[in-house]
C-alpha positions in Angstrom: -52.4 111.2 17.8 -55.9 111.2 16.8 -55.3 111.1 13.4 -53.3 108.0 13.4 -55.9 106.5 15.8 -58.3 107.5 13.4 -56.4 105.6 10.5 -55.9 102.4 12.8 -60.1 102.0 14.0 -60.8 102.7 10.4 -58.8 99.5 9.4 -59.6 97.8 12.3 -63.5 98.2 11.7 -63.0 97.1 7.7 -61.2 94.0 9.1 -64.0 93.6 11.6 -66.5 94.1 9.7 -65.3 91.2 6.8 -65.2 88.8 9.8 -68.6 89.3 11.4 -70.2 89.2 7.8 -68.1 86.1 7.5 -69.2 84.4 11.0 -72.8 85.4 10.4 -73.0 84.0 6.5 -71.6 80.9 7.6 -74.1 80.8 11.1 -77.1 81.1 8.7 -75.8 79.1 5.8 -74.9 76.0 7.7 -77.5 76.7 10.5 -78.9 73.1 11.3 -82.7 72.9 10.1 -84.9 73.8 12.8 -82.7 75.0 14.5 -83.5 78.7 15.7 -80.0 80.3 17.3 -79.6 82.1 14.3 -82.7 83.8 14.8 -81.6 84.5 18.2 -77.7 85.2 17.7 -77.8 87.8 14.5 -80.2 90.0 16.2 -78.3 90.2 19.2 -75.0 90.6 17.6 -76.1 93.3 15.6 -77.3 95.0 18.3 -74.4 94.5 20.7 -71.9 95.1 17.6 -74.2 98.5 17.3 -73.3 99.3 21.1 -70.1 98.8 20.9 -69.5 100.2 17.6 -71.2 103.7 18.8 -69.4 103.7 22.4 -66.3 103.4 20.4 -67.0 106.2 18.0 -67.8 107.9 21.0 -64.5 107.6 23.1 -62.6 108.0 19.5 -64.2 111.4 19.0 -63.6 112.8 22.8 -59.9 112.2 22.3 -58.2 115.4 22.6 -56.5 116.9 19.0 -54.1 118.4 20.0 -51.0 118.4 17.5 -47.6 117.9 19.8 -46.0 120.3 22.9 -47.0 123.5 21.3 -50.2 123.2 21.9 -49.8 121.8 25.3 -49.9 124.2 28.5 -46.9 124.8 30.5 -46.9 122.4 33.8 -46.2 125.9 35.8 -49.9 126.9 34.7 -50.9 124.0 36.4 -49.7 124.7 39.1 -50.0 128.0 39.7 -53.2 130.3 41.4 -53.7 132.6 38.5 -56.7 131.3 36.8 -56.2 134.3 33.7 
């Protein structure tokens, strides 16, 4: 599982990615003159973008591995009081 999940934010980033370059070319580009949002709004969304990005690595990365029921303990270990 965390190998397609892997697959999937690596597309989804490259998709995001193209988009926010997109949005922030055309916010600077076609920014009205004196006009200072952009100023404002690219440092901003870079850092929130950052934020987000790392929080997501984050949770991505603390995903358990594991590969299917093998490696998956017994629900009568769970259960039981032998902590071996």
């Amino acid at each position: 599982m965390f190998y397609i999940s892997l697959g999937i934010f690596i597309v989804f980033s490259s998709i995001w990615g193209f988009f926010a370059s997109a949005a922030l070319y055309h916010l600077k580009k076609y920014a009205m003159p004196g006009w200072t949002a952009p100023r404002l709004v690219v440092p901003l969304f870079f850092s929130l973008s950052l934020l987000f990005f790392l929080l997501s690595l984050y949770f991505l990365f603390t995903m358990p591995r594991t590969r299917g029921a093998e490696d998956q303990r017994p629900a009568s270990f769970i259960y039981s009081n032998d902590l071996t």
